[in-house]
C-alpha positions as CSV (number, residue, x, y, z in Angstrom):
1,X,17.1,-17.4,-0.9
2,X,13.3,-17.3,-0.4
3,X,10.9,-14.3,-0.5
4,X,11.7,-12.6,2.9
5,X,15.1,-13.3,2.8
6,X,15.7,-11.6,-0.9
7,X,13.4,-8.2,0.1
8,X,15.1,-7.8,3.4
9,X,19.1,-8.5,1.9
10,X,17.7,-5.9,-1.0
11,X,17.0,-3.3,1.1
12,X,19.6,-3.9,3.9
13,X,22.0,-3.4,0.3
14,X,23.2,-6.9,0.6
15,X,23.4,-8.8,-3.0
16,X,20.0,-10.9,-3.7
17,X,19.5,-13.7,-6.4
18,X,17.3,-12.0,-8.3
19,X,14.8,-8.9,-8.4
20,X,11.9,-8.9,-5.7
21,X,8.1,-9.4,-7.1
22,X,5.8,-7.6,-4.5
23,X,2.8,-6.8,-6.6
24,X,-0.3,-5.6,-5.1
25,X,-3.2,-8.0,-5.4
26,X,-6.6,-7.7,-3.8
27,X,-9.6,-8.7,-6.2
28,X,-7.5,-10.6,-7.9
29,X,-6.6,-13.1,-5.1
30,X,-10.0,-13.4,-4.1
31,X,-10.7,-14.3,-7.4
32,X,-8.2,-17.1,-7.3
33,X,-9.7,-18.8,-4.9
34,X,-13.2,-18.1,-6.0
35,X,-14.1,-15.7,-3.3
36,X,-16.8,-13.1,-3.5
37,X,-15.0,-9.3,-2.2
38,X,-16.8,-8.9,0.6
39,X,-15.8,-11.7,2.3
40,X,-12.1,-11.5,1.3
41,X,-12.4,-8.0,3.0
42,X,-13.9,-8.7,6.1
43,X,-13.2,-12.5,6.8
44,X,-9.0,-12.6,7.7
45,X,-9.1,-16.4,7.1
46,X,-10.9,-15.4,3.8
47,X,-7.9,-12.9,3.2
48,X,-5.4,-15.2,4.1
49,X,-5.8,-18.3,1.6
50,X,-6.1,-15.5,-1.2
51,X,-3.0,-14.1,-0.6
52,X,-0.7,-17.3,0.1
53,X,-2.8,-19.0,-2.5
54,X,-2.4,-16.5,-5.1
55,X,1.6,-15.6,-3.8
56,X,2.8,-19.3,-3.9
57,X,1.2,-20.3,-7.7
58,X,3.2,-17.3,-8.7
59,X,6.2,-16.7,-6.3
60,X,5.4,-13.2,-5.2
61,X,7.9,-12.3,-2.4
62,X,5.3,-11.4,-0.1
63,X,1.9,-11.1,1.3
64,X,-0.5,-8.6,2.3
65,X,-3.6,-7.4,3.8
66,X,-4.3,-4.6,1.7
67,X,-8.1,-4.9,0.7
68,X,-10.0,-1.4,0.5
69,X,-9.6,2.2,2.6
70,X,-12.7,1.6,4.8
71,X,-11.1,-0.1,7.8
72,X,-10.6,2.2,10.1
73,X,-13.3,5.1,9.4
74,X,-15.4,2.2,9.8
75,X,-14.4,0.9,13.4
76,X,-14.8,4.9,13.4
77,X,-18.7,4.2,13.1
78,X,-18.5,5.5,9.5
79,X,-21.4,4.4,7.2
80,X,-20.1,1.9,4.7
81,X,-21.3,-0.1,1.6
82,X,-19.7,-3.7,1.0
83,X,-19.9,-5.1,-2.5
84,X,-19.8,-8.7,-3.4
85,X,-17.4,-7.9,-6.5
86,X,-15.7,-4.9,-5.5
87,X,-14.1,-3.7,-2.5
88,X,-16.0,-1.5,0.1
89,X,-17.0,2.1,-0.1
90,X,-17.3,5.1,2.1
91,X,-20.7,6.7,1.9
92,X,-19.9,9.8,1.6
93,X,-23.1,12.1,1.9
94,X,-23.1,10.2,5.5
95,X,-19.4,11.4,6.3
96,X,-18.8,10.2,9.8
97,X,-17.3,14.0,10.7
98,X,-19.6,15.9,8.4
99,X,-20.4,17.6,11.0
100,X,-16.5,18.5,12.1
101,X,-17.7,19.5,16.0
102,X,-17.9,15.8,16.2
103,X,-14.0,15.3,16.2
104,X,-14.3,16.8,19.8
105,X,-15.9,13.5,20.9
106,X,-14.8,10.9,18.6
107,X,-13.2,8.4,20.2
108,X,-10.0,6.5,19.1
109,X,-11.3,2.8,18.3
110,X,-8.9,0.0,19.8
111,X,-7.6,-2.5,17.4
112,X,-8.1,-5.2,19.3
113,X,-11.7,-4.7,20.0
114,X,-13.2,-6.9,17.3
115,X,-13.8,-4.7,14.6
116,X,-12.8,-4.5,10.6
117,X,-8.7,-3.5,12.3
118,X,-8.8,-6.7,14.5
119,X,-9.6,-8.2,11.3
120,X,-7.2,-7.4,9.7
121,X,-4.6,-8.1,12.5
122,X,-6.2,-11.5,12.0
123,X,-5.0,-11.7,8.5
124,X,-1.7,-10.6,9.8
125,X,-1.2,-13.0,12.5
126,X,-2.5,-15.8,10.5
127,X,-0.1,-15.1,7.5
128,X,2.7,-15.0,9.7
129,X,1.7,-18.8,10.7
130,X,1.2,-19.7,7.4
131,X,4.2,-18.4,5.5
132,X,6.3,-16.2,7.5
133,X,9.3,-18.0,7.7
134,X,8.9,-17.8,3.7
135,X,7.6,-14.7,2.5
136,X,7.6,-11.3,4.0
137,X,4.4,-9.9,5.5
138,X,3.3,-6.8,5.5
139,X,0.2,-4.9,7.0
140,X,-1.9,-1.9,5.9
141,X,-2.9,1.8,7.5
142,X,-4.5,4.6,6.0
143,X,-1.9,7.7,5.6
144,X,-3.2,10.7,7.2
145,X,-5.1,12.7,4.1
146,X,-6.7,9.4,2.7
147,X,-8.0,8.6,6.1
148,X,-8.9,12.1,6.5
149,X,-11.2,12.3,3.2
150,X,-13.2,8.8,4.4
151,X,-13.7,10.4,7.9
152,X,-15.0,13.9,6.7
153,X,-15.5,12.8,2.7
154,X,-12.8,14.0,0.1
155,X,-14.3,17.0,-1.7
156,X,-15.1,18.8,1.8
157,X,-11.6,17.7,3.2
158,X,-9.8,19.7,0.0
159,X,-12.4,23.2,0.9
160,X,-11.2,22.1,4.5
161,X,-7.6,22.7,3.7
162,X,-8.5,26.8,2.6
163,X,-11.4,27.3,5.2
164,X,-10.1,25.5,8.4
165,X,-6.6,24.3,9.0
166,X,-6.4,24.4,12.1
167,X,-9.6,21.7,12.1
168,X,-7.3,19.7,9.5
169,X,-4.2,19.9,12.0
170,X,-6.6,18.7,14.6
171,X,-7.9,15.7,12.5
172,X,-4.8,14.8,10.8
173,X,-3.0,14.2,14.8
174,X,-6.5,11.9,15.5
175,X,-5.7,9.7,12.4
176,X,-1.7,9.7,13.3
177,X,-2.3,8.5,17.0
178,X,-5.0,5.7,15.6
179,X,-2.5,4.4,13.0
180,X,-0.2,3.9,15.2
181,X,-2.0,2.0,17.3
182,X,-3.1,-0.2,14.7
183,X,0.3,-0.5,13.0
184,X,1.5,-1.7,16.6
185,X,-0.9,-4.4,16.8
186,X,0.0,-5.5,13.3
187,X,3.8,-5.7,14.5
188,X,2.9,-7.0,17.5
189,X,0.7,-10.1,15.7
190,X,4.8,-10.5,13.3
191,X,4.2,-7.9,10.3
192,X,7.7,-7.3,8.7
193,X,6.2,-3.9,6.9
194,X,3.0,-1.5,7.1
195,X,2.6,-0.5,3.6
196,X,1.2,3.1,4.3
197,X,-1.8,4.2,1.5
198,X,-2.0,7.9,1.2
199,X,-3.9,8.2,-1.9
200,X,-5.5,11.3,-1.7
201,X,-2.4,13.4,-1.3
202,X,-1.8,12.7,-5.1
203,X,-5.1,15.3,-5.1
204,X,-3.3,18.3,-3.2
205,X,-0.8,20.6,-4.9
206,X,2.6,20.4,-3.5
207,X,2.1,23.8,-1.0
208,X,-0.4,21.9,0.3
209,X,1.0,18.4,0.8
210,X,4.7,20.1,2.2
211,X,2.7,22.0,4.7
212,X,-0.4,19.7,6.0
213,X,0.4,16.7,4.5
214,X,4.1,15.5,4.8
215,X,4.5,16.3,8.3
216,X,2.4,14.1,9.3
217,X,2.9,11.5,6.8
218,X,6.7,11.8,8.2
219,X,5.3,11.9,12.1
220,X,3.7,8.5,11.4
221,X,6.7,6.6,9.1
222,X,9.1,7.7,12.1
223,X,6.8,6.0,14.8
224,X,6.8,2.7,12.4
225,X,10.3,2.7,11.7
226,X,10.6,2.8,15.7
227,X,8.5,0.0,16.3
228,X,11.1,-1.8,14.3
229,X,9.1,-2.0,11.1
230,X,10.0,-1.6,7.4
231,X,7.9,1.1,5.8
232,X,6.0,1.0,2.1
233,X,4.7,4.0,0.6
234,X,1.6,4.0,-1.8
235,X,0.7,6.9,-3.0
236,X,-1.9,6.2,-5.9
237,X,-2.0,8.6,-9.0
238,X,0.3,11.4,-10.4
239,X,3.1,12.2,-7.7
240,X,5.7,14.2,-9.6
241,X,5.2,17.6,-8.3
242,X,6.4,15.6,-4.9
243,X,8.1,13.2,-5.5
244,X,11.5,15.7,-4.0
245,X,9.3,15.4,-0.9
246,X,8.0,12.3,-0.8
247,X,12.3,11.3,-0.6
248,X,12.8,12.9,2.2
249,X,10.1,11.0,4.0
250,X,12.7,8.3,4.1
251,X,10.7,4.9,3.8
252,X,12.1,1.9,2.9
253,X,10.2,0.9,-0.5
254,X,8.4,3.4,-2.7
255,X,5.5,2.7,-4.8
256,X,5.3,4.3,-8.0
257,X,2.1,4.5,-9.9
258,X,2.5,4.7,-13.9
259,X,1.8,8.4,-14.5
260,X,5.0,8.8,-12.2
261,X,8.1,7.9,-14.6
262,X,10.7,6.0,-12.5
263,X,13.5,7.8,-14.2
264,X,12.3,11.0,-12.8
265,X,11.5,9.4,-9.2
266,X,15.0,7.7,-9.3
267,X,16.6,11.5,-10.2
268,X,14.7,13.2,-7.3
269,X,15.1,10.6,-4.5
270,X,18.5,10.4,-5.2
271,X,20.5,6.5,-5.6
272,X,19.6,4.9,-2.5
273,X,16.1,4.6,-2.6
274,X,14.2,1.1,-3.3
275,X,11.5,2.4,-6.0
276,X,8.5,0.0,-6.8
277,X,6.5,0.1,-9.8
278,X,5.4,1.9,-12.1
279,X,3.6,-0.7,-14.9
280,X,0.5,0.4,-15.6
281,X,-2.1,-1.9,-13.8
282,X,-4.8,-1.8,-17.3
283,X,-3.0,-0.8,-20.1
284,X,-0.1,-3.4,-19.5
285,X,-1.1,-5.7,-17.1
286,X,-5.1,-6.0,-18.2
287,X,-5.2,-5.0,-21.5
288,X,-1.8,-6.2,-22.8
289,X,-0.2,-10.0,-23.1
290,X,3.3,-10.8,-22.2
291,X,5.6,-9.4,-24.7
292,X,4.3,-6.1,-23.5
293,X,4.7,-6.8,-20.0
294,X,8.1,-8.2,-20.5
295,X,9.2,-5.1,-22.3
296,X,7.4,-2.9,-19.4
297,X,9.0,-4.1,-17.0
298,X,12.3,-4.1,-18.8
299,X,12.4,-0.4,-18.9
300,X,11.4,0.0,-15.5
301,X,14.1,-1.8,-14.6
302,X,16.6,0.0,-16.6
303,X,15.2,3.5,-15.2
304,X,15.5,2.4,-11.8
305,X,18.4,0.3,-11.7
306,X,19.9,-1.8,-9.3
307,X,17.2,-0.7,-6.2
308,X,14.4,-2.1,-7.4
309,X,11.3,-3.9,-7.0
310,X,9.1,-5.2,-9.3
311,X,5.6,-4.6,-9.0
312,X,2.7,-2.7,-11.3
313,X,1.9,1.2,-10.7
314,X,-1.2,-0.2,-8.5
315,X,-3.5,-3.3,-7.9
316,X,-3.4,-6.2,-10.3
317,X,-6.9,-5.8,-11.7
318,X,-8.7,-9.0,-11.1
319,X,-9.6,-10.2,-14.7
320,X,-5.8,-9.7,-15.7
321,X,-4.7,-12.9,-17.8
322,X,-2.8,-15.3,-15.8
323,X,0.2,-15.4,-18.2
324,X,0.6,-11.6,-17.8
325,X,1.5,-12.1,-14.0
326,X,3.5,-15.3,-14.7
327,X,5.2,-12.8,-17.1
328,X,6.1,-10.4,-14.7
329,X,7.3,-13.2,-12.0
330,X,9.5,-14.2,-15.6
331,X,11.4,-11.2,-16.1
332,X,12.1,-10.5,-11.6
333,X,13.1,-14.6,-11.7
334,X,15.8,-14.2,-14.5
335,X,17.0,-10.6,-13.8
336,X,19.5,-9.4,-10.9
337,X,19.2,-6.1,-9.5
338,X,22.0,-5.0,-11.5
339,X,20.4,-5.8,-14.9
340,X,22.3,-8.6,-15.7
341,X,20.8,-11.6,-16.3
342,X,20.9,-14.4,-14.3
């Protein structure tokens, strides 16, 4: 059973040979192949020998094109700084809406027109040559209150929310219609998934994220999933106070991150849902060798049971020791969904 095979027979229920490793790696692939960030960000070729590099020496399950939030705002004409050793940044007193009258006018970039998305529909397309018979591929979006804070900058979207929601409404149906344009052209060029990043709603109380938030989180997983597209959810940061409504979203695989406990995600989204994570990506995976990686992952395991992915809370820093990740590919190569060991 290779990579694809074992994450799609895990979430179709079907048995699998052993528990699926899709951690996230972005820095830390280009570092495997000595690439500076910038160009792993914005040079798909770049993007591509990182990931299957970095996925084949330790037999992820998958690859990615995850690399920083800035796509999109920036084939929005946003005003962005790119880092050799870090990944690229939204320049925030230089918000592309910061004057909001400029949504009127703003145009909906296509994907296909050569920018930062068409790169990354490269990576796509070129993965899916590479390895997609193997391993599963999965594109990236923004979700619609991350994309929102790089497009109008995060502390005024949050005064946004109180002062003009109606403007938010208006914003957050821009950034649905654009990611699903780019998620088509990903599925179009052979993604399997579109891991959705939604970061900033970990920032909102839950009044907020039911009313503004979910509804269109739940608008844009529905037009995926009818594409004909697995969905991921990352949702960096503390999610318990919605995790109930972050179940009811219905994606396929739900990222964790380690201030969420798994045992409380697996009690709110009920049995059925495929729950990824929640290993803290410093503490454990950085700052921590393999015994304590091994006995991480062990208990994430055991909180989450049988529907279960292994993967950390969020990115694999990129100075994490080798044997830590070849610790975690370990425990998912000798364990069965159903915690026996194989």
């Amino acid at each position: 059973m290779n990579g694809r095979e074992r994450i799609l027979a895990l979430l179709e229920g079907r048995e699998v040979d052993r528990l699926p490793l899709m951690p996230i790696t972005m820095m830390f692939a280009a570092d495997q192949i000595g690439a500076n960030y910038r160009d792993y960000a914005t040079d798909y070729r770049v993007m591509a020998e990182g990931q299957i590099f970095t996925a084949e020496k330790f037999d992820f399950d998958y690859v990615n094109t995850m690399s920083d939030p800035a796509r999109e705002a920036a084939d929005c004409g946003a005003v962005i700084e790119y880092f050799d050793n870090q990944p690229a940044a939204i320049v925030e007193n230089q918000a592309r809406l910061a004057d909001k009258t400029d949504l009127a006018s703003l145009k909906i970039p296509d994907p296909l027109g050569g920018g930062r998305m068409n790169n990354g529909i490269n990576a796509v397309a070129l993965m899916v040559e590479k390895v997609g018979k193997e391993k599963l591929v999965e594109g990236w979006i923004e979700g619609p209150c991350a994309e929102a804070a790089d497009l109008r900058g995060i502390n005024t979207l949050m005064l946004d929310f109180y002062d003009d929601p109606a403007f938010v409404r208006d914003l957050f149906e821009f950034i649905i219609e654009m990611e699903l344009r780019f998620a088509r052209a990903q599925i179009d060029a052979g993604a399997d998934s579109i891991g959705l990043g939604d970061a900033a709603a970990s920032l909102v109380g839950p009044q907020i994220y039911e009313e503004f938030v979910w509804p269109f989180e739940k608008k844009l997983i529905d037009g995926i999933h009818e594409m004909g597209a697995l969905v991921r959810l990352h949702i960096c940061g503390n999610t318990r106070p919605i995790l109930g409504d972050m179940a009811r979203l219905k994606c396929d695989i739900v990222d964790l991150d380690f201030l969420a406990p798994l045992e409380e995600g697996r009690k709110k989204m009920g049995p059925d849902q495929v729950l990824l994570g929640n290993i803290d990506p410093v503490r454990v995976m950085r700052n921590g060798n393999a015994e304590l990686v091994t006995s991480t992952v062990a208990e994430c395991h055991r909180q989450a049971g049988k529907r279960y992915i292994v993967g950390a809370g969020c990115e694999i820093p990129y100075d994490t020791p080798e044997e830590n990740i070849q610790a975690l590919h370990d425990y998912a190569a000798s364990h069965r969904p159903d915690l026996d060991d194989s």
